[in-house]
N, C-alpha and C positions, 0 to 999 in steps of 0.2 A: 412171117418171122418164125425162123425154124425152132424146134427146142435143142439149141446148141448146151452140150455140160460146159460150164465154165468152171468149177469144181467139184470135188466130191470131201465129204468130211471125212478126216481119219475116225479110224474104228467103226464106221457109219456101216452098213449090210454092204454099202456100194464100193464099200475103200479096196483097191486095187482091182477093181472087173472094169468099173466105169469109165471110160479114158475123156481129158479135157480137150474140146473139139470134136468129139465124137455127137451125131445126132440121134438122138432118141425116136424111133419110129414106132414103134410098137410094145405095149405088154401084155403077157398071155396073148398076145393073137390079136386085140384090141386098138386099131390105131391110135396114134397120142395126135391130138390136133391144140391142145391146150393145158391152161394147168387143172381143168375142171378133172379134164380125161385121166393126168397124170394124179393125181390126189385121189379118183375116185377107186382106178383099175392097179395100184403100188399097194391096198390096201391088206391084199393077203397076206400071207405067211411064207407060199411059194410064187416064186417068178418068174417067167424066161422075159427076156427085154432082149430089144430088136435092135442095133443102133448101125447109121451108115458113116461109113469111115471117113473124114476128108479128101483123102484122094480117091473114093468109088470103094464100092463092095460093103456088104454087111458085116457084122460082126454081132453073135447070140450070148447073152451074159446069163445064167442064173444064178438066184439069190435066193438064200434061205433066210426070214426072220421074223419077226413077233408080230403077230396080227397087230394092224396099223401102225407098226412102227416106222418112222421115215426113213427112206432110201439114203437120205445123205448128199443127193445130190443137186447143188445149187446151178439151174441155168441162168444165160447171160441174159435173158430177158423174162422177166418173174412169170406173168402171163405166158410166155411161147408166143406170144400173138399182139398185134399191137392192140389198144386201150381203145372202145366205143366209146364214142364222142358222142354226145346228147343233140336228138333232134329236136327238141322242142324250142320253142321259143316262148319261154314261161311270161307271163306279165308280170311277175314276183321273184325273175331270177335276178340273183344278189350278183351275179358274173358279172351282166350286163351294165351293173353301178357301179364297177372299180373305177377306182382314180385311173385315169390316162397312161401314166407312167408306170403300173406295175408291171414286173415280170411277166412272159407269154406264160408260162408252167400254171400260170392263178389263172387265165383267162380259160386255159383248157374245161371245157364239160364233160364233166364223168358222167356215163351213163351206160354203166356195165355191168350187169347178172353175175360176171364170176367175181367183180369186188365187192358187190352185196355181199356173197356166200363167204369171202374170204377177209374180208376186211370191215362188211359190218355198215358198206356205202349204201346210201337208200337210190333205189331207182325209181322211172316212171313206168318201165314193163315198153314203151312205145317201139322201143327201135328190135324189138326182138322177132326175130322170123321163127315161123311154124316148129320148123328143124330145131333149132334154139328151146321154144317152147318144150316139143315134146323128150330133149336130152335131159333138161332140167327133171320133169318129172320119171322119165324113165332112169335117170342117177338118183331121184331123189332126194336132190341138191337145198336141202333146210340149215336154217330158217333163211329166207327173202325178205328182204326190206323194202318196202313199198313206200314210196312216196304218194299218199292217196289223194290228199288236199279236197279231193270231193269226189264222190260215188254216182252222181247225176254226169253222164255220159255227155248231154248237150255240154253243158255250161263244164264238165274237166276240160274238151276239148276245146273251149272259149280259155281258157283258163292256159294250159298249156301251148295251144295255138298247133295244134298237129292231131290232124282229124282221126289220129290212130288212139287217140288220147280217151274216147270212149269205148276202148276194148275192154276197158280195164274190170267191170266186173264180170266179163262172159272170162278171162284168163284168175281171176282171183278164185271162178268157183270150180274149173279146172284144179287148182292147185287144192283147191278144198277137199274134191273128191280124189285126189294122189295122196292123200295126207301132207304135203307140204306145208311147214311151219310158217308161217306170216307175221313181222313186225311192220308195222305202219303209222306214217305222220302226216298228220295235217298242218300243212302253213294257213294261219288264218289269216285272211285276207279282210279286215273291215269294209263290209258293205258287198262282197262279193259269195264267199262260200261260206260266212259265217251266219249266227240265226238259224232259221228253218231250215238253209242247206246242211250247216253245222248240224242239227239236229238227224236231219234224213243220213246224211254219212255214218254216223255213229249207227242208227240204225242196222243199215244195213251191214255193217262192221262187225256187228255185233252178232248178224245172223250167221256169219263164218268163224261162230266159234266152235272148237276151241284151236282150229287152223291159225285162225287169226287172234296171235298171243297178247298181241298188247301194240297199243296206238296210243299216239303222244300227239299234242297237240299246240303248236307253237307259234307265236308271231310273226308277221311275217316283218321282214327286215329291210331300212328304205335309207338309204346313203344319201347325200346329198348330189350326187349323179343322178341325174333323171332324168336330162335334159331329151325331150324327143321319145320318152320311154311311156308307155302304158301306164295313165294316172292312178296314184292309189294312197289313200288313208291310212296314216297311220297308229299303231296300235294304244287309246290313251288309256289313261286308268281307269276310267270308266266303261270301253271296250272292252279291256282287259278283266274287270269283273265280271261283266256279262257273260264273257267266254268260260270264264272259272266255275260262276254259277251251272251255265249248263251244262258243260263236261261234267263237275263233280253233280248234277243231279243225275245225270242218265248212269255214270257212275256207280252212286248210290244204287239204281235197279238192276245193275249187272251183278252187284254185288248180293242182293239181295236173291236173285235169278240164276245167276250162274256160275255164282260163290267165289268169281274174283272181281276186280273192279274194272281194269281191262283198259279203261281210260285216262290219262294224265297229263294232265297240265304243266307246262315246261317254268321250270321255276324264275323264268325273265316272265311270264302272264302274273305271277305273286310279285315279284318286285315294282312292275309297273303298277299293277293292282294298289301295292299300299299294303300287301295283305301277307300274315305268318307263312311261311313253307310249313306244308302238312308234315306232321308226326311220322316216325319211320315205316309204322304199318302202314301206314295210306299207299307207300311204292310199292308193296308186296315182291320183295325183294329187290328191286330196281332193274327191272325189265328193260325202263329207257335210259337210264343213267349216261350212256355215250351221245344221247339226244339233248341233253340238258335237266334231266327229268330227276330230280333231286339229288342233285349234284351237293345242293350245300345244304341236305340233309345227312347226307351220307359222309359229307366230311366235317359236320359237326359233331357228331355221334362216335366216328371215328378218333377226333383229335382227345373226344372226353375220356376215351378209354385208354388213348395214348399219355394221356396228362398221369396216371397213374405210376407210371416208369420215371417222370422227370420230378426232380424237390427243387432242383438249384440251376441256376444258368448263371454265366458270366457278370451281365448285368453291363457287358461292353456295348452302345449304341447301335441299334442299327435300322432299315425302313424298310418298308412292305411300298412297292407302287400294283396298282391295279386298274380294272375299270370302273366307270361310275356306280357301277351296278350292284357290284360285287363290295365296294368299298364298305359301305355299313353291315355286310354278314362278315368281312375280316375284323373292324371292329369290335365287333360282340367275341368273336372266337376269341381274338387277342385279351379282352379284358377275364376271359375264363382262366389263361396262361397267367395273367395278373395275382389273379385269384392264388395261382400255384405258386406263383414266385415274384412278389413285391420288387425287386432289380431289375425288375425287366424295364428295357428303354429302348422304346420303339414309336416311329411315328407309320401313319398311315397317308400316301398319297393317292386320289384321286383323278387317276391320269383322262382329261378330256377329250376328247377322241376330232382333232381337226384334220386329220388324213381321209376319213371316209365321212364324216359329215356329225356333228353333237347327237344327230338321233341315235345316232350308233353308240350302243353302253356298255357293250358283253366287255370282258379281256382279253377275251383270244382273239380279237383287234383293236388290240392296242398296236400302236406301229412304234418303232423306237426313236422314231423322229419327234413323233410327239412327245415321248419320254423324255428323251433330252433335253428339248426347249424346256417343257415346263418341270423339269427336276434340274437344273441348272443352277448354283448359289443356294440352292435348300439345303439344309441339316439333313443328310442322309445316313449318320454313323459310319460305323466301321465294315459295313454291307448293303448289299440292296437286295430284295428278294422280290421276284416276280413269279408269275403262274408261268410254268410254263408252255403251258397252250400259245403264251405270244409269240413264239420262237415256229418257225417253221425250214422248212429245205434245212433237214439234219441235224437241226436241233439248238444251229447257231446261227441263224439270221432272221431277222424281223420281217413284217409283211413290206414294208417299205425298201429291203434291201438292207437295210441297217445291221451290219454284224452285231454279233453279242461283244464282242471285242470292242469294234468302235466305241459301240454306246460306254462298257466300263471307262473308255481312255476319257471321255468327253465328260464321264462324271466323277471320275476318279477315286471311284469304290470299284468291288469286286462284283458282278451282278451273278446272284444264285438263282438259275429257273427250279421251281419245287412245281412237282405234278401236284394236280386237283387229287389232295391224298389227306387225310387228317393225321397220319400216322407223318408221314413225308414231312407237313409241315410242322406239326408238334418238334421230329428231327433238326428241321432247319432253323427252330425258334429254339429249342437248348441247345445244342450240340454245337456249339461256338469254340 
């Protein structure tokens, strides 16, 4: 998949040299094989770029402009290169438990180093060759997001099921001694990598500091698809303390050790727990926040400081639908709004999750099927507002396929997606 330009932005360094259809071969002398290449080698100030013409022949462009400022120019395939597909066959991959009927685009396995770097996707390091290895550290290419789930080499590759699966700490200490930045998550598995495994991973985790920035530590998550799939337990509140326990004690010694905490528990381990989400210091700044990692720390704190801009709202009806999970921290946040402005009329729904199976509580699967059935005949006011993590493919359809259209026609409100934002939703609860 070549790097075909499909555009160039007006006024961009690139506007009128870059021609659309023209291929990108080369900068400074550097071939482009990707967008790693192109991000890394576009970085200076001065440029000559290489590009081949559609009907044959070269064509040399230079460009003067601001240390790393961007070229301007958009190709027709983001990557240059198609998407690595994940070889492993995890015993805890969530892929593998979709309902039958979804879309192929969900079934796809990401398992790519330049959407780590670029997008923040965690990998397992498996499907990566030598070449691969040594570009990353020779670019330099931080932070890497690691999906670790465990540090014992036998039992990761029991676990992932691809005997490449115990490379992973001879390339983590690699990336240690390049200086490369390391984010990492462990999915706990009850009964398998958690306990004394859980314990030895942090360990050794911890030895790769301060390469290794900060590890999040999460449930793992179990649909009612599972038929023929690798048994496994899931996470109750009782597990869930136990886990909490020991992250935050080992925690505790890092903190005390190596003066951050380093560790974190994904705020669905507290809900299932039973248990407060820690104080804002605890995140030391929210390292995992895109993991789940005090999400609704961050947007309570958030919406408190936004509540100072709002005195008055409408006081025209309207409803919040969510997941089960999330539904009593919307609660509390809304009775704060209360606090600020007595008018306010709002209900809160509890959307049950019968597309992927009741174990399932997060919101960012909720599917709008389910929405619809059970918000159907309810009192929903003059709006509906949802997270919108439930929205996928552009921003306007459900996991189910379900437009954001549909679903408003079906309920006959106007449906607001609000980002996981305290500011965002503060907005969407005055500004009626």
């Amino acid at each position: 998949m070549a790097a075909i330009v499909k555009s160039v932005g007006k006024h961009s360094p690139a506007y009128k040299k870059a021609v659309c259809g023209d291929r990108l071969l080369s900068i400074n002398g550097n071939p482009i094989e990707d967008v790693l290449d192109y991000k890394y080698y576009s970085y200076d100030s001065e440029l000559m770029l290489v590009f081949e013409k559609p009907e044959g022949g070269k064509k040399i462009i230079r460009v003067k402009k601001g240390e790393g400022e961007d070229l301007g120019i958009e190709f027709e395939h983001y990557l240059m290169d198609e998407a690595r597909s994940c070889r492993n066959s995890c015993v805890f991959c969530f892929v593998d438990q979709l309902p039958p009927n979804v879309r192929d685009t969900l079934r796809f396995k990401d398992d790519d180093a330049r959407m780590s770097f670029l997008l923040g996707n965690y990998i397992t390091l498996t499907n990566l060759t030598e070449r691969e290895l040594e570009r990353i550290i020779r670019l330099r290419i931080s932070p890497v997001n690691i999906s670790v789930h465990t540090t014992n080499p036998e039992l990761r590759v029991k676990m992932l099921r691809n005997k490449r699966g115990g490379e992973l700490p001879q390339i983590m200490r690699r990336f240690r001694d390049a200086g490369i930045k390391m984010n990492c998550q462990i999915v706990c598995c009850p009964g398998i990598n958690d306990g004394g495994e859980l314990k030895r991973s942090m360990r050794d985790l911890a030895e790769l500091f301060p390469e290794v920035a900060s590890v999040s530590v999460v449930p793992v998550g179990i649909t009612k698809y599972r038929e023929n799939l690798y048994p496994l337990n899931p996470c109750d509140a009782e597990k869930a303390a136990e886990i909490i326990d020991a992250v935050d004690s080992f925690g505790d010694e890092c903190l005390a050790r190596l003066g951050v905490r380093l560790f974190y528990c994904s705020d669905e381990l507290y809900i299932k727990a039973g248990r407060e989400i820690p104080p804002e210091d605890y995140y030391e700044g929210y390292p995992q926040i895109e993991n789940g990692v005090g999400m609704m720390r961050s947007m309570e704190e958030e919406f408190k400081i936004a509540l100072r801009d709002f005195d008055r709202c409408s006081g025209e009806p309207f409803s919040i639908a969510t997941g089960v999970a999330a539904a009593p921290f919307l609660t509390k946040i809304l009775k704060l709004a209360e606090e600020k402005c007595v008018n306010i009329k709002a209900r809160i729904y509890a959307i049950e999750n019968d597309f992927f199976g009741r174990t399932v509580d997060v919101a960012g699967l909720v599917s709008g099927g389910d929405m619809v059935t059970q918000l159907q005949g309810r009192e929903l006011g003059k709006r509906l507002l949802i997270p919108a993590s439930m929205l996928r493919h552009g921003g306007d359809m459900f996991l189910d396929d379900v437009t954001l259209q549909e679903a408003e026609n079906a309920l006959g409100v106007p449906i607001i997606p609000v980002a996981n934002d305290g500011f965002e939703f503060a907005r969407a609860i005055f500004d009626n």
